[in-house]
C-alpha positions as CSV (number, residue, x, y, z in Angstrom):
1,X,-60.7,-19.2,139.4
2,X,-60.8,-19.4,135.6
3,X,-57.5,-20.9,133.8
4,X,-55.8,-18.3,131.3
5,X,-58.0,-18.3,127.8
6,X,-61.1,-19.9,129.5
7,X,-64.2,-18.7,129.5
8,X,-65.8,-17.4,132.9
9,X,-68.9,-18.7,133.9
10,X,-69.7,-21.9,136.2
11,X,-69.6,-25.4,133.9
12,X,-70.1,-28.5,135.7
13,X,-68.7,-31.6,133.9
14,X,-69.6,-35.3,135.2
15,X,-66.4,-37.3,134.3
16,X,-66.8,-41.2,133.5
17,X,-65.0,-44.1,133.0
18,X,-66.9,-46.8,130.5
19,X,-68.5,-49.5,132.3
20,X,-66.4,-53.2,132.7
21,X,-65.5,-54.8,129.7
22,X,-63.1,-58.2,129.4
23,X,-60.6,-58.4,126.7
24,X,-60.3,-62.2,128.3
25,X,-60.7,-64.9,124.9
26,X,-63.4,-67.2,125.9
27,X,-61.0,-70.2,124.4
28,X,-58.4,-68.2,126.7
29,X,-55.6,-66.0,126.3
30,X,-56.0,-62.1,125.7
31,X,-57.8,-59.8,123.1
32,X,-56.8,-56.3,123.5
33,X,-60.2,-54.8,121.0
34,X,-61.1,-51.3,120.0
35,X,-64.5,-52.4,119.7
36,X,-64.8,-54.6,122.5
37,X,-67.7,-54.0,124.2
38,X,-69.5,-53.9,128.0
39,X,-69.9,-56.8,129.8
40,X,-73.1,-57.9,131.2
41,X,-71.7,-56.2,134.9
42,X,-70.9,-53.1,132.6
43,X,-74.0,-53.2,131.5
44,X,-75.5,-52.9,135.1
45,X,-73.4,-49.8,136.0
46,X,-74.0,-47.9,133.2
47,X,-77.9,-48.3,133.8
48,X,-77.4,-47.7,138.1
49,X,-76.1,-44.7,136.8
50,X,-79.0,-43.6,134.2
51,X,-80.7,-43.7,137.8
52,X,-78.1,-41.7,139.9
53,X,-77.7,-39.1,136.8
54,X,-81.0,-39.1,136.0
55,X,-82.0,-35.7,137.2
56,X,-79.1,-33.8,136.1
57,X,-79.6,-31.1,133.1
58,X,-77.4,-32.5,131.0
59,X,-76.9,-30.4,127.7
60,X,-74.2,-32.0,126.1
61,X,-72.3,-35.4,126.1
62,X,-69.4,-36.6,125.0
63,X,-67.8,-39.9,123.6
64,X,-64.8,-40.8,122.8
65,X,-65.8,-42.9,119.8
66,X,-64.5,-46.6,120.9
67,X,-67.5,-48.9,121.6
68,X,-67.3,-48.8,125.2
69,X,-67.7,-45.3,125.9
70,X,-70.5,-45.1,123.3
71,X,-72.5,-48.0,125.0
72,X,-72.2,-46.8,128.1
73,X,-72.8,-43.0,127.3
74,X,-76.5,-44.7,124.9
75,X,-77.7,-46.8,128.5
76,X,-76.6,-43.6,131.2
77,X,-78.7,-40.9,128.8
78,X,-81.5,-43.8,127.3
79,X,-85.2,-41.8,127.0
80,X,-83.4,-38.6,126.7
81,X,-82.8,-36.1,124.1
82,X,-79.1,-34.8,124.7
83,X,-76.3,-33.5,121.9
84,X,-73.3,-35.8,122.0
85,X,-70.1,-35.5,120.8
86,X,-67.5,-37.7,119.3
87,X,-64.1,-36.3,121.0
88,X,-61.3,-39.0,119.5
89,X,-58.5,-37.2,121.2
90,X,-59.7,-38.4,125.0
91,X,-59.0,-41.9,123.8
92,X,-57.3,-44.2,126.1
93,X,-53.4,-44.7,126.3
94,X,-52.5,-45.9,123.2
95,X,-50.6,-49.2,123.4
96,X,-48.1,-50.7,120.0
97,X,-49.4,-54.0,118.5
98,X,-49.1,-56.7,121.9
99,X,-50.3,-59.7,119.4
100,X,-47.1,-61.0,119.8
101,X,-46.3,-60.6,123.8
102,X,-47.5,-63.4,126.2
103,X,-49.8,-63.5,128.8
104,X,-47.3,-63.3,131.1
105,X,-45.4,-60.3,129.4
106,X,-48.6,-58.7,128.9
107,X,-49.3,-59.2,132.9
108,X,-45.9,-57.6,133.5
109,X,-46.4,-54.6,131.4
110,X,-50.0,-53.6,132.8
111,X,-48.4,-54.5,135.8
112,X,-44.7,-52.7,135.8
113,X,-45.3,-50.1,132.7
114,X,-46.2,-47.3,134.8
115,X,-42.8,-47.0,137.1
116,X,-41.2,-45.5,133.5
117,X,-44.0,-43.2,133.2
118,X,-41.8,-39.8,134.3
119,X,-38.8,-40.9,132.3
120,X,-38.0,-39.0,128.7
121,X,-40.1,-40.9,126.3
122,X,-41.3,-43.3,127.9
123,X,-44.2,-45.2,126.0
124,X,-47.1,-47.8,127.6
125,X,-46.3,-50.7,126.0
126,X,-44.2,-49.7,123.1
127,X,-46.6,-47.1,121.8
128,X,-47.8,-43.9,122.7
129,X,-45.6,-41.9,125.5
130,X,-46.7,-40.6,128.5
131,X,-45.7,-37.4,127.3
132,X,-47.7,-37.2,124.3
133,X,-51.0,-39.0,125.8
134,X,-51.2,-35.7,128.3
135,X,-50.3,-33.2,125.1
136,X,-53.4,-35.1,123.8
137,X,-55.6,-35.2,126.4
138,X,-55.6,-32.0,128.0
139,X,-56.0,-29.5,125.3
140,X,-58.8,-31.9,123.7
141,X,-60.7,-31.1,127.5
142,X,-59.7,-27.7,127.2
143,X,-61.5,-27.5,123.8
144,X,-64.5,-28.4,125.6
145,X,-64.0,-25.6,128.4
146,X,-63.5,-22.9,125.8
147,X,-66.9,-23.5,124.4
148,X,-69.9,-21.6,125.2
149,X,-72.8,-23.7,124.0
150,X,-72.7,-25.7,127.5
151,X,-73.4,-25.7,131.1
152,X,-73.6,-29.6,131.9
153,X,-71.6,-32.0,130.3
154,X,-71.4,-35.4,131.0
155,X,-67.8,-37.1,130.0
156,X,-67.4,-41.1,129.0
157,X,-64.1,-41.6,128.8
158,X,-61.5,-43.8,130.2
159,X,-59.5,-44.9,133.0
160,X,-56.0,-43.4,132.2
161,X,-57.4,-40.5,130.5
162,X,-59.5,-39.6,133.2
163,X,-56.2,-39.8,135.4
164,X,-55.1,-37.8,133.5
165,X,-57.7,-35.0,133.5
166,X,-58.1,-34.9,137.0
167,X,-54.7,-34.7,138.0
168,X,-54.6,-31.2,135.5
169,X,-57.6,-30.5,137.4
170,X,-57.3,-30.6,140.9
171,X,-53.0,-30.3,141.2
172,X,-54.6,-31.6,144.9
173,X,-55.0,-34.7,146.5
174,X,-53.9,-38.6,144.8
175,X,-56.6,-40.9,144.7
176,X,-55.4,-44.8,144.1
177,X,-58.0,-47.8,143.4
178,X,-57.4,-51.1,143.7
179,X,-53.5,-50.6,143.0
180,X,-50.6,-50.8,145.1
181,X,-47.0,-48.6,145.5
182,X,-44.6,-50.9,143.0
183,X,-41.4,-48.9,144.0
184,X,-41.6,-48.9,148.1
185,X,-38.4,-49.3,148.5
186,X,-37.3,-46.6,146.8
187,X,-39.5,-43.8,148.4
188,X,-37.6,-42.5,150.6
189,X,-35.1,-41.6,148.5
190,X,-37.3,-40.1,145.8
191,X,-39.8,-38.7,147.5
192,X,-39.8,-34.9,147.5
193,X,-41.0,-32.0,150.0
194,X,-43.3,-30.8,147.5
195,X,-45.5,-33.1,147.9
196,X,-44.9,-34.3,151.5
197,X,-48.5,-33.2,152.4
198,X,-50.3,-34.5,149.5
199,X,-53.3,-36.0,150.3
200,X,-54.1,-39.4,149.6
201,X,-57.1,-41.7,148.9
202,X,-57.0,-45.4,149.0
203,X,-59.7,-48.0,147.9
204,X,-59.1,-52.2,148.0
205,X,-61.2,-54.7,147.8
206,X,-60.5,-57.6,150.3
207,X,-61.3,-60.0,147.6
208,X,-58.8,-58.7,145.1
209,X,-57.9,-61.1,142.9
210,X,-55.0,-59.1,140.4
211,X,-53.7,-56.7,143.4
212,X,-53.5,-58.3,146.3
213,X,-55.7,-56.8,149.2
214,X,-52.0,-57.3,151.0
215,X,-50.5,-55.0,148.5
216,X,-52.8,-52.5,149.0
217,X,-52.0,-52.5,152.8
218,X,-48.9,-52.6,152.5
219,X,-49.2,-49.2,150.2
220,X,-51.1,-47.9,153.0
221,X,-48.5,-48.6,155.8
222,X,-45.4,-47.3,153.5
223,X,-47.3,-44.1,153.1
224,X,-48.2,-43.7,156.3
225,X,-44.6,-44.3,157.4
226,X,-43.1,-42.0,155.2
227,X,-45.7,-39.0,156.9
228,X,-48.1,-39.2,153.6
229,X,-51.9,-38.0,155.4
230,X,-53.9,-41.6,154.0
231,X,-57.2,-42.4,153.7
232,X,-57.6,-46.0,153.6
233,X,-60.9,-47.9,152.6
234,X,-61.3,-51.3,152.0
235,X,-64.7,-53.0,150.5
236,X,-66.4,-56.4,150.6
237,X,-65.6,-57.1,146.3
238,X,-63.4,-58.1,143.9
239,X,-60.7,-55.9,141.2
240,X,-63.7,-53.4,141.4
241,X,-65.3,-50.6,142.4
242,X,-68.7,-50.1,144.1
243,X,-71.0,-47.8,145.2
244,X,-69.6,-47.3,148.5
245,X,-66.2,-46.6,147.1
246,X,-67.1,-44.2,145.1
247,X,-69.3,-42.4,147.4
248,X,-66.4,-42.5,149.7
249,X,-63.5,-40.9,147.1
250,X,-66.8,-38.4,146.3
251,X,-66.9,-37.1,150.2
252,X,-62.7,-37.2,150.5
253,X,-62.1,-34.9,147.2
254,X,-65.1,-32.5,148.1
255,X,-62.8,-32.1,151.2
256,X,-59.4,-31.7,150.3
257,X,-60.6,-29.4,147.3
258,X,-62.2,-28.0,149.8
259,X,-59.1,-27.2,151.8
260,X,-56.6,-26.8,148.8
């Protein structure tokens, strides 16, 4: 069914994140970068994709301007002649100046910041708040909706916005990768009956090097014991995804879409 103000008609939108980057300094330390760009594995997913996407009719594409998406938006469409678009308001999070936080505060932020994310102004780290990243994001996307000079769009955006967008989406199902439940010990006393039957999807790799592949059971088994229905899948790789993984979370939202 059609949201209020939206067009009718069937749109199909292909929703990416940019392929890997590193904001690593090769002396060490960390380089947070509007421009930084993908990294040689980045590289290697947007082209896998150019295969997987290569038959669809794409008749527009969008960017959201920062380096990344662009890159990875010029190797998925390479050979083909397709309008893009520049959307700056699907940016990413935006984060205050972190030149001056450690490595370790930095960790603890990326880490940590998100548990504050339902609280009155509450900003990721220092800068842009929750509140106003969705104000942002989801009237941007339904810009794109609204228009009638499309049937296929494909989407380069980012992690958080894309969160963000399929969340306003879907209102079904909660999909986590490679992360873990920070505030377990609190669920049972903030959990609510609204969304006691939530669906939810969970990806680790074994090899995990920043979230534990312990962390991520142990998500699993507090879910499970607080009656959450979970999906749990765990993959042969590192603080990744992979082809398996996605074609897993692909089969499991078809499904509880499906049913919701």
């Amino acid at each position: 069914m059609p949201r209020a103000g939206l067009p009718r008609g069937r749109k199909r939108i292909y929703l990416m994140r940019h392929g890997e980057v590193t904001y690593q300094r090769p002396e060490g330390g960390t380089l947070f970068s509007t421009e930084v760009h993908l990294t040689e594995e980045g590289v290697a997913q947007a082209r896998l994709m150019r295969e997987l996407l290569g038959d669809v009719p794409f008749d527009l594409a969008v960017h959201t301007g920062l380096a990344r998406t662009r890159q990875t938006l010029g190797l998925v469409l390479e050979g083909r002649e397709v309008p893009v678009q520049e959307v700056h308001d699907l940016r990413e999070l935006q984060a205050a100046s972190i030149d001056h936080l450690s490595d370790e505060r930095l960790d603890a932020e990326f880490t940590y910041g998100l548990e504050r994310a339902a609280e009155p102004g509450a900003r990721f780290p220092g800068g842009e708040s929750f509140a106003d990243f969705k104000a942002r994001v989801v009237p941007a996307f339904e810009g794109l909706l609204r228009r009638s000079d499309w049937s296929t769009a494909l989407v380069v955006a980012h992690g958080g916005t894309n969160a963000v967008l399929l969340a306003w989406v879907t209102r079904g199902g909660l999909a986590g990768l490679s992360g873990y439940l920070p505030l377990a010990a609190t669920l049972e006393n903030e959990r609510s009956a609204a969304n006691a039957d939530v669906p939810v999807f969970l990806g680790h790799g074994r090899s995990d090097p920043v979230v534990p592949y312990a962390a991520g059971v142990a998500t699993r088994d507090a879910l499970r014991a607080s009656g959450y229905p979970v999906e749990w899948h765990e993959y042969p790789m590192p603080h990744s995804v992979c082809m398996e993984e996605i074609q897993d979370l692909q089969r499991w939202m078809v499904r509880v879409l499906g049913e919701r």
